[in-house]
DRENSEZA-494651 format. One record per residue (C-alpha): residue number from 1; residue in three letters; x, y, z. Coordinates in steps of 0.02 Angstrom, whole numbers, padded with zeros to 5 digits. Last residue first. Example, Ala and Ser with C-alpha at 12.3 -4.5 7.8 and 13.67 -1.06 7.14 Angstrom:
2/SER/00684/-00053/00357
1/ALA/00615/-00225/00390
//
This chain:
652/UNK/01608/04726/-00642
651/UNK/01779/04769/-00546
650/UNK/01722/04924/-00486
649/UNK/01540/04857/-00434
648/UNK/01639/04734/-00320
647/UNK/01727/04869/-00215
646/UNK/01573/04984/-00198
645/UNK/01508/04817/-00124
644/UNK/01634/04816/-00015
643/UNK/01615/04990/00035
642/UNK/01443/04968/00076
641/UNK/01476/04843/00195
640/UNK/01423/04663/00228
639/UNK/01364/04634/00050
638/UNK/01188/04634/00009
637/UNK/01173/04576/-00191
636/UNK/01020/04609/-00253
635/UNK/00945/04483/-00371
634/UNK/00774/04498/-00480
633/UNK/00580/04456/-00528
632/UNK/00524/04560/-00385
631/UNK/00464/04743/-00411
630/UNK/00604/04833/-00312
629/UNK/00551/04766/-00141
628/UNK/00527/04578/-00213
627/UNK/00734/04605/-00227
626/UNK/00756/04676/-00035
625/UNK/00680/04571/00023
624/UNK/00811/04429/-00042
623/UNK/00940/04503/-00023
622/UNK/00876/04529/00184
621/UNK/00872/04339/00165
620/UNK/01070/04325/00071
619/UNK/01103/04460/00227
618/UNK/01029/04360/00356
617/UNK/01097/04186/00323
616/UNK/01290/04280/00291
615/UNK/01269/04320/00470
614/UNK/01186/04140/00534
613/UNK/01351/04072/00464
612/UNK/01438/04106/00600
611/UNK/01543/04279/00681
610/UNK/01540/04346/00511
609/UNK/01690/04491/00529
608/UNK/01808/04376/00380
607/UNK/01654/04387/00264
606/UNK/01551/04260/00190
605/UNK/01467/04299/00018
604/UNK/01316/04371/-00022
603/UNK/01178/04355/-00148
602/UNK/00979/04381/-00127
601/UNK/00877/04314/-00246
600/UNK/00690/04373/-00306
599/UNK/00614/04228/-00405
598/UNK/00493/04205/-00540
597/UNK/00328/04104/-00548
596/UNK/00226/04010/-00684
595/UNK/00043/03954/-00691
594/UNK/-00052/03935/-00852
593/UNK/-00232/03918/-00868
592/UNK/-00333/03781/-00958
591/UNK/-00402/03705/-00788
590/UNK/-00229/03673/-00736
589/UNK/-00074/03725/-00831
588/UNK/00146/03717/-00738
587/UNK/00252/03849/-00798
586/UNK/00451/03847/-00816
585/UNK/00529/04005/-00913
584/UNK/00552/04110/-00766
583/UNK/00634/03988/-00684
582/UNK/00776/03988/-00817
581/UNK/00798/04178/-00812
580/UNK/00801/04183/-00644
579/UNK/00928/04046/-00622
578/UNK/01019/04129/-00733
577/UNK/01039/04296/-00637
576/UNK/01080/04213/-00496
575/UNK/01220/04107/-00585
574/UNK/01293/04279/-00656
573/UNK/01272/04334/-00484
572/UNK/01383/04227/-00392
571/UNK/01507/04205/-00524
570/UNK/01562/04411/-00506
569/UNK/01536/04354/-00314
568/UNK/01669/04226/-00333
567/UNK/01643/04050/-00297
566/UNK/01759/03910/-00217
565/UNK/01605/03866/-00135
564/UNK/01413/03916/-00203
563/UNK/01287/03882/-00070
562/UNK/01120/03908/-00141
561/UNK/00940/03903/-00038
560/UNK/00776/03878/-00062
559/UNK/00599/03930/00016
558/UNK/00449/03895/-00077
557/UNK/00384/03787/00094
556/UNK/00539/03732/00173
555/UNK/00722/03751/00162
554/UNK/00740/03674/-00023
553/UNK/00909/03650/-00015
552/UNK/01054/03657/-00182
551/UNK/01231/03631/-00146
550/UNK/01367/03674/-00276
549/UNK/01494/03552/-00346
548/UNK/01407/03508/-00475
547/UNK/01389/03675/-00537
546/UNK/01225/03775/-00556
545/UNK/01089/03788/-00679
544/UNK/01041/03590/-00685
543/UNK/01017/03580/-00498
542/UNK/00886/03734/-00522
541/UNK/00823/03667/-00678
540/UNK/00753/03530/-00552
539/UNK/00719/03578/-00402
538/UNK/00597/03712/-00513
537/UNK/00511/03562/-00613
536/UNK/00489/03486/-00409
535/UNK/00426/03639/-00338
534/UNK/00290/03663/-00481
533/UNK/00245/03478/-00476
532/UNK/00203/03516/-00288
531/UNK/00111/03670/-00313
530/UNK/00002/03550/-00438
529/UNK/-00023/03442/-00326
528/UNK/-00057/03562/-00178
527/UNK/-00219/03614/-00264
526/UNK/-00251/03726/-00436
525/UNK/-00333/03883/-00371
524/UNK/-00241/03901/-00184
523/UNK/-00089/03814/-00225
522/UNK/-00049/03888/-00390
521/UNK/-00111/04076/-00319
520/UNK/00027/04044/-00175
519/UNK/00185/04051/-00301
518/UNK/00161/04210/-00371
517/UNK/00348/04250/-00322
516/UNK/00468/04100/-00265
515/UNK/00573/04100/-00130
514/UNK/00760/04142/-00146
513/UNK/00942/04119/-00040
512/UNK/01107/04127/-00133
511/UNK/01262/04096/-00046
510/UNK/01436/04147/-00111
509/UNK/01610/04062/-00030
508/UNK/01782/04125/-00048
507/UNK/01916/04017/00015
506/UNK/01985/04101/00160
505/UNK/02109/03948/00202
504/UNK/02053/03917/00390
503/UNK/01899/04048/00406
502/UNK/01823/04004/00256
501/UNK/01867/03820/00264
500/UNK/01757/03816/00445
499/UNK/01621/03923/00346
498/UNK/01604/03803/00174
497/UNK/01571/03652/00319
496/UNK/01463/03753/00419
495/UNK/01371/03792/00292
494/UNK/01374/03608/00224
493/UNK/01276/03585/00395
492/UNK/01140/03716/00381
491/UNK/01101/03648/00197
490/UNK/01082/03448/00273
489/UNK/00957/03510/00417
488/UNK/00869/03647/00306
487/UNK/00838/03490/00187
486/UNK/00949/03450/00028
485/UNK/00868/03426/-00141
484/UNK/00767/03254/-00203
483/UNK/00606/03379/-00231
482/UNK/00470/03299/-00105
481/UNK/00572/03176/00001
480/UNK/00694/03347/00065
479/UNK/00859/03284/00105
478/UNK/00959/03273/00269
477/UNK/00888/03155/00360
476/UNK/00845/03050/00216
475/UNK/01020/03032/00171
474/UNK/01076/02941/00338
473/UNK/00930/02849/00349
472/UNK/00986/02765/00168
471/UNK/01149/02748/00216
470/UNK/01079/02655/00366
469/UNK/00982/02550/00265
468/UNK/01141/02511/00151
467/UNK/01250/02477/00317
466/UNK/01097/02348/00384
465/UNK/01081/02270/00194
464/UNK/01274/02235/00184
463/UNK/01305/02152/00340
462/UNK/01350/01990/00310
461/UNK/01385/01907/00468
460/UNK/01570/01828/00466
459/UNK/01608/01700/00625
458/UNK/01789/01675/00656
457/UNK/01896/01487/00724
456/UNK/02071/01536/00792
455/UNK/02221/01407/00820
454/UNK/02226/01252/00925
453/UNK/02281/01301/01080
452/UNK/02371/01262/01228
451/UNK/02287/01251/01413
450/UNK/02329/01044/01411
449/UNK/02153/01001/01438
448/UNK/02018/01117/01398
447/UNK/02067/01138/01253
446/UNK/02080/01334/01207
445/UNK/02024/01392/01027
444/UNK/02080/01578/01009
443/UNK/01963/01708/00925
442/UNK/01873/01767/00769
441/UNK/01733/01893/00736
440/UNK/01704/01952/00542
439/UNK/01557/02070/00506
438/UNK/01555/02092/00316
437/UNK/01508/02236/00195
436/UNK/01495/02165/00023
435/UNK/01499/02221/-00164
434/UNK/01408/02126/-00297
433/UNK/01441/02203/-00512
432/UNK/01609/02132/-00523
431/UNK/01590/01987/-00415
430/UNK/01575/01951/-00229
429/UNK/01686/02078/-00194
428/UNK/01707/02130/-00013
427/UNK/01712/02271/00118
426/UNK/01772/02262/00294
425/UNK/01733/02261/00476
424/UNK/01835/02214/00583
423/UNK/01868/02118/00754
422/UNK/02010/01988/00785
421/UNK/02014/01918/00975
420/UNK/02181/01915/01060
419/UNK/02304/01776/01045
418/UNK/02444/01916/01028
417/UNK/02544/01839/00879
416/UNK/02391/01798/00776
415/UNK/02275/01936/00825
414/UNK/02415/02081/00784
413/UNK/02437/01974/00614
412/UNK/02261/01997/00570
411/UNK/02255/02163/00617
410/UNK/02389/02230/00511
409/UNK/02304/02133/00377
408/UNK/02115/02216/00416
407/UNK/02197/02383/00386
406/UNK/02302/02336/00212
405/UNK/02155/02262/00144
404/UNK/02015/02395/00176
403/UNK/02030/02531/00071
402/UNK/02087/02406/-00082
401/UNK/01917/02298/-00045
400/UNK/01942/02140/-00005
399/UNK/01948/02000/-00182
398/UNK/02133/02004/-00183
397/UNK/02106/01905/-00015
396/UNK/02014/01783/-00135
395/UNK/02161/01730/-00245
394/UNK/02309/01751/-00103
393/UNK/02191/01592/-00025
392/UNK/02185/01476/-00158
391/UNK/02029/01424/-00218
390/UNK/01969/01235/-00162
389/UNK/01835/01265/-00087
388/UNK/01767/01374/-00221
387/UNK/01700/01544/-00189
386/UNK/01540/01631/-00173
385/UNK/01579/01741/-00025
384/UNK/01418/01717/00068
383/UNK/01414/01533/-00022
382/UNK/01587/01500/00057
381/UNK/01517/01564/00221
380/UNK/01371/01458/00221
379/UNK/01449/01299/00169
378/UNK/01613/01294/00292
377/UNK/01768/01369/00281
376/UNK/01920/01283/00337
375/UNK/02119/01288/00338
374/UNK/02150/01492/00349
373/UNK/02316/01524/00350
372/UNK/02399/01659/00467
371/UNK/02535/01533/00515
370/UNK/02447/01513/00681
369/UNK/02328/01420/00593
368/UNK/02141/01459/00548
367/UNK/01974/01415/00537
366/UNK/01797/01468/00462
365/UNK/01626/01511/00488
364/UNK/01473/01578/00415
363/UNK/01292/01618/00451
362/UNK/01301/01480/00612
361/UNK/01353/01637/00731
360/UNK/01497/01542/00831
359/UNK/01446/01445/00990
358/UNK/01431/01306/00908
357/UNK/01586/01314/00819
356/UNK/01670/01331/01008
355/UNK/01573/01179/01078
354/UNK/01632/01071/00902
353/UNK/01810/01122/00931
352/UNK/01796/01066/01118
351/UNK/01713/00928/01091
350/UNK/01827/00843/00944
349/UNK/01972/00857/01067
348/UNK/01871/00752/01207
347/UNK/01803/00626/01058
346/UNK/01967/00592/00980
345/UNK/01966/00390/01074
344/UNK/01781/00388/01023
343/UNK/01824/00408/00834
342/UNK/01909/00252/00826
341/UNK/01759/00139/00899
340/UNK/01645/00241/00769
339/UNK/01755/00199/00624
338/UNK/01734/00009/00677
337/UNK/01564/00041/00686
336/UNK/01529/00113/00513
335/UNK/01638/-00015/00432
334/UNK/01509/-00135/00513
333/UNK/01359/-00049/00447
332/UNK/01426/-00043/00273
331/UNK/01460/-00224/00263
330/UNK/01295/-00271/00325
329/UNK/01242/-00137/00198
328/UNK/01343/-00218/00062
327/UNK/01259/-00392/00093
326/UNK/01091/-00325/00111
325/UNK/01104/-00243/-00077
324/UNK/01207/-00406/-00130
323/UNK/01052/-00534/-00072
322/UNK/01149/-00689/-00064
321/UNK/01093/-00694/00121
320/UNK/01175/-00788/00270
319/UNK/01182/-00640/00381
318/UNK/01327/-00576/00481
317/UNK/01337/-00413/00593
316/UNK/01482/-00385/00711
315/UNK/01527/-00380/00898
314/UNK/01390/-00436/00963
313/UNK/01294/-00430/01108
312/UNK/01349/-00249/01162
311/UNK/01143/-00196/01167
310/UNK/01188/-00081/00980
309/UNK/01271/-00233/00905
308/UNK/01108/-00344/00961
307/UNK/00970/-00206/00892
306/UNK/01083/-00227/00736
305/UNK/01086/-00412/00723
304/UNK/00892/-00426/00728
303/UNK/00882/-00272/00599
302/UNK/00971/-00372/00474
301/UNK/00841/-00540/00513
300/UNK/00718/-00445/00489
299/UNK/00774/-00376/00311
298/UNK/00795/-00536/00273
297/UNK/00603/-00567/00251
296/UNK/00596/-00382/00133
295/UNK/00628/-00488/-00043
294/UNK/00457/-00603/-00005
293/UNK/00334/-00480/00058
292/UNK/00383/-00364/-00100
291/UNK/00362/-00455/-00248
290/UNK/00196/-00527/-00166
289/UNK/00129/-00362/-00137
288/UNK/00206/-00276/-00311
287/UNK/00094/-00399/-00387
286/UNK/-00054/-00350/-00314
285/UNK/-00036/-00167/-00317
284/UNK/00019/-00143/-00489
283/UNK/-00140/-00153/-00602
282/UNK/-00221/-00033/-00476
281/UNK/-00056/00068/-00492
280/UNK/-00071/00072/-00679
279/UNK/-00259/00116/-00678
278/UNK/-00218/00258/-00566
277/UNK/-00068/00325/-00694
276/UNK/-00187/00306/-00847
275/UNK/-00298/00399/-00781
274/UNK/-00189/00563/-00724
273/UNK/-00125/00534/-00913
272/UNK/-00278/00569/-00978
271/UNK/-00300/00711/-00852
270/UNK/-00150/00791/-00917
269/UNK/-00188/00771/-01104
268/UNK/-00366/00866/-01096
267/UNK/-00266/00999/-00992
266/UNK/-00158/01011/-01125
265/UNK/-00249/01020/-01265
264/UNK/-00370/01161/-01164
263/UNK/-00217/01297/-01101
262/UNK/-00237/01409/-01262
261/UNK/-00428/01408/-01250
260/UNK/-00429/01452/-01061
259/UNK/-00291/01582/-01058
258/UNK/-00398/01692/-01187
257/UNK/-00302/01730/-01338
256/UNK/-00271/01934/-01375
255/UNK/-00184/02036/-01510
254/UNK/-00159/02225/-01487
253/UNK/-00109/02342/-01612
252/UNK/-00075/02541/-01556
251/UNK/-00095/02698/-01670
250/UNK/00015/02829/-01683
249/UNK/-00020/02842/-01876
248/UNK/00148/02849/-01937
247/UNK/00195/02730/-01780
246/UNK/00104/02603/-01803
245/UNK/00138/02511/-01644
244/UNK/00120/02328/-01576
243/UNK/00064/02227/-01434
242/UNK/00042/02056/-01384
241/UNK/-00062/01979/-01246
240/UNK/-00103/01809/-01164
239/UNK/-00256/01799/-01083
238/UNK/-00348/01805/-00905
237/UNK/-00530/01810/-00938
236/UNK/-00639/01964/-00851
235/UNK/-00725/02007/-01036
234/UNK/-00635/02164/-01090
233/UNK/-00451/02036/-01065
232/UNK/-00355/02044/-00896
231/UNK/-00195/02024/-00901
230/UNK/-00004/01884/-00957
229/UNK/00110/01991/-01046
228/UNK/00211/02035/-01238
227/UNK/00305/02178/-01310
226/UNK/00285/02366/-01391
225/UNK/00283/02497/-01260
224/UNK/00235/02679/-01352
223/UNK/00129/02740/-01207
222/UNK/-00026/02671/-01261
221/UNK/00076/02500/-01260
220/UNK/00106/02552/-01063
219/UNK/-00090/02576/-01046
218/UNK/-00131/02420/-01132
217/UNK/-00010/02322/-01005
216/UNK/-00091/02421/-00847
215/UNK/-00270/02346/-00872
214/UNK/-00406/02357/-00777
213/UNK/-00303/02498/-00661
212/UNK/-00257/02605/-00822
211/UNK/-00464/02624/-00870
210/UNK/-00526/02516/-00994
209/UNK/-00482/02578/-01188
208/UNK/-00631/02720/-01240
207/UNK/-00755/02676/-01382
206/UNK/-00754/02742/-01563
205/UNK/-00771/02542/-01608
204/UNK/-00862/02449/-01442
203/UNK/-01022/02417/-01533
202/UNK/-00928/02340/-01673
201/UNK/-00860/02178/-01559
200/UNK/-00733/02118/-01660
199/UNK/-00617/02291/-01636
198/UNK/-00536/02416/-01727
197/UNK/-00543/02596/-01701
196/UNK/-00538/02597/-01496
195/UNK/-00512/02765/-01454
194/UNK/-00371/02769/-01298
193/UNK/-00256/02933/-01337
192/UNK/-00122/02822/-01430
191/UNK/-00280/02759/-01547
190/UNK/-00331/02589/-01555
189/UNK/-00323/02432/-01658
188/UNK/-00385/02275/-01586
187/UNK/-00367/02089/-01648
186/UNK/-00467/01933/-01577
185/UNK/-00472/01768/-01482
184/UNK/-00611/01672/-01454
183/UNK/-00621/01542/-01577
182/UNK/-00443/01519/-01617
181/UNK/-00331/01655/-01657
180/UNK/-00328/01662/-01858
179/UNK/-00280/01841/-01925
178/UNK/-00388/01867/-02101
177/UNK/-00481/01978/-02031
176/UNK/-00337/02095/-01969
175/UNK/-00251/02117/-02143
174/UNK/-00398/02192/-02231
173/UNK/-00387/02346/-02061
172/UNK/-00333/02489/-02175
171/UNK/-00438/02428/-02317
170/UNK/-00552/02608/-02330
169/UNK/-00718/02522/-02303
168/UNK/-00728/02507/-02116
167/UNK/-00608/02643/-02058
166/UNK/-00664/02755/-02190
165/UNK/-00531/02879/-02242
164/UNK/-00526/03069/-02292
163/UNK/-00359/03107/-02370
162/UNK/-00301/03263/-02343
161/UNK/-00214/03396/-02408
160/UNK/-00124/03547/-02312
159/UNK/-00100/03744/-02320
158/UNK/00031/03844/-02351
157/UNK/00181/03827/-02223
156/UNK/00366/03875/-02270
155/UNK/00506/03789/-02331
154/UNK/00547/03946/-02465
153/UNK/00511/03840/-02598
152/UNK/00332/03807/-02518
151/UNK/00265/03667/-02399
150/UNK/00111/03587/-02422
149/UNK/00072/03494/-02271
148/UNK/00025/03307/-02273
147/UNK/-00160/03244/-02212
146/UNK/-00225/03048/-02174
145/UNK/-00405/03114/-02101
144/UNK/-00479/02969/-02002
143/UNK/-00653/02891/-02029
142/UNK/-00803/02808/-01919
141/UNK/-00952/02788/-02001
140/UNK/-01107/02910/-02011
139/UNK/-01099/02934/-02197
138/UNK/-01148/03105/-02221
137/UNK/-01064/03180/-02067
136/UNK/-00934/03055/-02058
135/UNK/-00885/03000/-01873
134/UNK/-00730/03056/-01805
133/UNK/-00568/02957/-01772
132/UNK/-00402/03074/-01703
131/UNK/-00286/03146/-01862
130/UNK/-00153/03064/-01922
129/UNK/-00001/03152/-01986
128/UNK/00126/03201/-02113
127/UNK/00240/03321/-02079
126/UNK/00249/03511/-02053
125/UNK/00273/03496/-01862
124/UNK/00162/03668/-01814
123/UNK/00060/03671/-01957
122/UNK/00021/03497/-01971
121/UNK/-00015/03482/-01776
120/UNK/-00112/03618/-01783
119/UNK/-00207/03573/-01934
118/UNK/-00255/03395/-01839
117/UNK/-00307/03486/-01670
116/UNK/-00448/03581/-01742
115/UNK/-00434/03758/-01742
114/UNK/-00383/03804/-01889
113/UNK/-00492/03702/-01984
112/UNK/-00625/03841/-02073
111/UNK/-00731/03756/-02199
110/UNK/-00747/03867/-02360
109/UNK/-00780/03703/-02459
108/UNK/-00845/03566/-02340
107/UNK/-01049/03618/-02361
106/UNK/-01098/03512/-02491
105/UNK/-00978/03388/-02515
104/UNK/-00904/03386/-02691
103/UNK/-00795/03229/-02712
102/UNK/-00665/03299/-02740
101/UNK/-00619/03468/-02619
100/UNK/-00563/03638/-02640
99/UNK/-00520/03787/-02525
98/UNK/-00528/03725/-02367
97/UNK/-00488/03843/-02246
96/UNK/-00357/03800/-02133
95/UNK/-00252/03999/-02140
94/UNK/-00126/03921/-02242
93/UNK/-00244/03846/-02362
92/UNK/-00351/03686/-02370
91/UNK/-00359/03553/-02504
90/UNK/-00485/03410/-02484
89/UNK/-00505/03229/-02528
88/UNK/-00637/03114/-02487
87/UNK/-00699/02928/-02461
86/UNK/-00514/02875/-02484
85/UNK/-00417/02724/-02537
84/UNK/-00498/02654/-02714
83/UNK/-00536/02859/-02706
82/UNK/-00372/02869/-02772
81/UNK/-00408/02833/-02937
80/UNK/-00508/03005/-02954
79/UNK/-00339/03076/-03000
78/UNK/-00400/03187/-03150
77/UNK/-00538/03224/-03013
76/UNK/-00404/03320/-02905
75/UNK/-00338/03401/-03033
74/UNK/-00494/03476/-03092
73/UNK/-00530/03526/-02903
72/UNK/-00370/03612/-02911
71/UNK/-00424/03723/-03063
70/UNK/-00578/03758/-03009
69/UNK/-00521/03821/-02838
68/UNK/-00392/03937/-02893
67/UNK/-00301/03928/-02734
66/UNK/-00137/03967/-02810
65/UNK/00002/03837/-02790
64/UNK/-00080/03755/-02901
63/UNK/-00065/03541/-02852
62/UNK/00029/03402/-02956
61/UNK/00168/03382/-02812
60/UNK/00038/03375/-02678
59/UNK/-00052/03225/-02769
58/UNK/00136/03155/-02755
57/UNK/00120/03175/-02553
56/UNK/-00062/03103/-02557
55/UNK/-00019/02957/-02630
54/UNK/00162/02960/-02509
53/UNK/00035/02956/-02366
52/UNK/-00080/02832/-02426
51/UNK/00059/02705/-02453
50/UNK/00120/02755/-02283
49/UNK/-00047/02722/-02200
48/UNK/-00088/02555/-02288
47/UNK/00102/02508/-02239
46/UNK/00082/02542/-02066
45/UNK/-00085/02434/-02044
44/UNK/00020/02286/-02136
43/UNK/00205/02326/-02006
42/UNK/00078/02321/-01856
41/UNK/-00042/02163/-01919
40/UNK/00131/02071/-01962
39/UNK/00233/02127/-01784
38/UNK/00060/02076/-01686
37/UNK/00058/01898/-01777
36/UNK/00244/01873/-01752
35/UNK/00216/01930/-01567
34/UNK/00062/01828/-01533
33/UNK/00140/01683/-01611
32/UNK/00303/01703/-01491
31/UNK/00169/01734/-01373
30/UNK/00074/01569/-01380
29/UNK/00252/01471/-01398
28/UNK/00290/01520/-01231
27/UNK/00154/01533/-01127
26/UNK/00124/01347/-01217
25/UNK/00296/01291/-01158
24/UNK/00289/01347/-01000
23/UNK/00123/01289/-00962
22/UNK/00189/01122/-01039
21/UNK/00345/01118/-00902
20/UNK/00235/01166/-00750
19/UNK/00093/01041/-00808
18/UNK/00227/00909/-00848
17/UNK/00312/00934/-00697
16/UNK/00145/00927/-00573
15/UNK/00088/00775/-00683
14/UNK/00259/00699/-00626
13/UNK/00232/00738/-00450
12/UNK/00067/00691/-00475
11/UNK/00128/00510/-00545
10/UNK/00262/00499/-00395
9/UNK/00131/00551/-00257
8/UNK/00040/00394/-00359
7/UNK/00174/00282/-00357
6/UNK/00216/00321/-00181
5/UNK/00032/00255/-00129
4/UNK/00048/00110/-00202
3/UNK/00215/00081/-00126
2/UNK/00163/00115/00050
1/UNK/00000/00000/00000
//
């Protein structure tokens, strides 16, 4: 029954394998078609567009460049051929009126474009483009407008022509009918802004996508991500997914199979096989009984003998068997005992090292000679390091850090010659791309008989994730979470630090301290959001304006801060005035208004009377004042004398 049973935790097992290993292999082989079938449907849909781009761009060529409207409507019927690939074609004028059209449309000539989003884009990139799906007037079906700007000699705008095109009838989407994906799966084609223009189900064409949060894979394609996942489908199903881009048109392709339908052949084959497994250990049972009952008898007899070796009475084991498997564990079990009797003469000096490796941290260990060489290292600690056993020693000590190797050998040999414990800390490379901070405690073995010793035996605890936390801690008191820049904390202590060289070597020092004008009308009318994407765009061209060695802070609130070392006041303001110019320029919209702030800096410098930095503090802030004082938008430099100043205007 033991057996039985066995065979049938062995036949899941196996069914467990094969489902793991087929899953795999369909996952696989479904998006590999998925992604051929996805790259086809993308490079076909992109070809329809570009063909009907460069038909349009050599209608261009054969175009007035007056806007005689009889004579371009005469050209456009001698081309009439085209209408194979478009419902409509129109001509429209610098100013996006449309000046001529074939077919006549009642109503479209004299049309005034310029404000709908495809002539802006058109006149503002001058290539060709796609416009967003809108229903036909006339026809009530979906369509696109395929346009391409007319550019004169002179490379400038005059006007556009367009292609009108019927999303049903216009042979963009031939290829994606005649792509096979079982019974339920399907193609989509939608728009980079989420209008569905293609799909199966017609009532959901000229639809929105799903929202990000039903599906985050769609939204990344929308993005521009081309590539292959495992989400939700419009119906709830889990299915495989493949995505692809059309870029002329920025449009997205997306092919979909339901989990279900590409996991059926093997499920059918599993269970099969599940069937076939019970009926074979039915079969088996019997025969594996009688098999069984009659090989196991000396197996009695074996642990007879045993129990007796274990009670003292006997010396060996001996059984009568030709059974070679019993035979050679007799054998075994007696080698076993004879090793055992030797080992009990060592077993005082094997207690003592085994009580000192037990008391060691178990994460890794290892052991030494009073030569300096290291004889052991067990599992754990040559995982940690990922080394061979057998790699030389002068090979891995390479491996400590430069900083580090010289100190911990100077150590080493102080432990070796004094007996007292060895304690350091030190960095290591794992690889090339793995660096480690380890923990390593090692001391003197003592038997305790005799009072000599037997060398040292160390513990190593890797420590890298507790010194990375604490690196981490370390930044985030001193940074502000919001913009990445230093806090008031981290700012008030590289003052100090410019200061102290200040008053040791006089190196010359500017600080800059601004908040930002208009900047309480963004909070109030658009919300802290957008005050906080305000701070964070102005963190950011900050950090770009000045030098890398400089030190940006927001203090708090709109407040920031500058500390310039090594810097001139000449430098000083040139920076100030930059950054004003550069913030200036930044603007955040909400609601279809447009934000922006400026700043008024005030620039000093540390002086040799500044009893602390709190001096130079209050004349960047009075600076500062003074600059929204004068009308804002600006930098006054407040020096700590007049004369000084007088000083630096002379040299400007």
């Amino acid at each position: 029954m033991g057996l039985a049973i066995t065979w049938l935790l062995v036949v899941m097992l196996v069914l467990g394998m094969a489902w793991q290993l087929g899953n795999s292999m369909v996952k696989a082989t479904n998006m590999a078609h998925l992604r051929y079938e996805s790259t086809l449907v993308a490079d076909e849909v992109t070809e329809q567009i570009e063909a009907r781009i460069d038909a349009l761009s050599r209608l261009d060529s054969q175009v007035e460049d007056d806007e005689n409207r009889d004579a371009i409507r005469a050209t456009l019927k001698r081309n009439e051929a085209l209408m194979a690939w478009f419902e409509g074609v129109v001509v429209a004028n610098k100013e996006g009126q449309v000046i001529a059209d074939w077919p006549n449309v009642a109503g479209r000539e004299g049309l005034d474009t310029s404000q709908l989003e495809y002539f802006k884009m058109l006149r503002g990139a001058q290539r060709p483009y796609v416009s967003e799906p809108f229903v036909g007037r006339a026809s009530g079906m979906p369509m696109v407008l395929i346009s391409v700007p007319r550019i004169d000699e002179r490379g400038e705008f005059k006007g556009f022509l367009g292609g009108i095109v019927s999303l049903d009838s216009g042979g963009l989407f031939d290829r994606l009918s005649r792509v096979r994906l079982g019974g339920e799966g399907y193609v989509g084609v939608a728009t980079a802004s989420g209008k569905i223009l293609y799909h199966p189900n017609r009532d959901l064409i000229m639809t929105d996508v799903p929202d990000r949060d039903f599906n985050p894979w769609l939204n990344l394609a929308l993005d521009g991500w081309e590539g292959e996942s495992i989400g939700s489908l419009l119906n709830g199903q889990e299915g495989f997914q493949s995505y692809g881009q059309v870029w002329p048109a920025n449009w997205v392709v997306g092919l979909y199979l339901p989990s279900d339908q590409a996991l059926a052949p093997l499920n059918d084959f599993l269970q099969r096989l599940w069937w076939l497994g019970v009926a074979l250990t039915l079969l088996m049972l019997p025969v594996l009984w009688l098999i069984l009952r009659r090989m196991l008898s000396p197996l009695k007899h074996l642990a007879k003998q045993i129990g007796q070796v274990g009670r003292g009475e006997r010396a060996r084991v001996e059984l009568g068997t030709r059974m070679q498997e019993l035979q050679h564990v007799a054998g075994t079990f007696n080698r076993v005992e004879d090793e055992r009797q030797v080992l009990m003469a060592n077993l005082q000096e094997r207690e003592a090292f085994l009580d000192s490796v037990l008391n060691a941290t178990p994460q890794g260990m290892f052991v030494a000679n009073f030569d300096g060489d290291i004889t052991y290292m067990n599992p754990a600690l040559l995982d940690m390091l990922d080394i061979q056993p057998n790699t030389p020693m002068e090979t891995w000590l390479h491996k400590i850090h430069s900083d580090d190797r010289g100190g911990a050998k100077d150590m080493w040999q102080h432990s070796l010659k004094s007996g007292s414990d060895f304690v350091r800390q030190l960095r290591f490379m794992r690889n090339e791309k793995e660096t480690l901070w380890l923990d390593i405690h090692a001391r003197v073995v003592m038997l305790s008989q005799g009072g000599h010793s037997l060398g040292l035996v160390g513990v190593v605890k890797d420590i890298t994730e507790r010194r990375e936390q604490e690196a981490i801690q370390r930044w985030e008191a001193e940074h502000d979470p919001l913009t990445g820049l230093l806090n008031r904390r981290g700012f008030e202590r590289r003052l100090d630090d410019a200061f102290a060289e200040f008053q040791k070597t006089s190196t010359p020092s500017a600080l800059l301290l601004f908040d930002l004008d208009h900047f309480k009308p963004i909070n109030d009318e658009g919300g802290h959001a957008l005050g906080d994407e305000m701070l964070r765009r102005i963190a950011q061209v900050v950090a770009w304006e000045v030098r890398r060695s400089d030190h940006v802070a927001r203090q708090g609130g709109d407040e920031f801060g500058v500390l310039l070392p090594s810097c001139t006041l000449n430098q000083a303001q040139k920076i100030a005035e930059s950054l004003c110019h550069s913030v200036g320029e930044i603007s955040v919209v909400h609601e279809g208004k447009e934000y922006s702030v400026t700043l008024s800096i005030g620039v000093t410098t540390f002086h040799e009377d500044d009893g602390s930095t709190e001096d130079a503090v209050a004349r960047a802030d009075a600076g500062s004042y003074a600059a929204k004082d004068k009308g804002r938008n600006g930098v006054v430099v407040n020096l700590h004398d007049e004369k000084e100043a007088d000083i630096v205007n002379l040299f400007e």
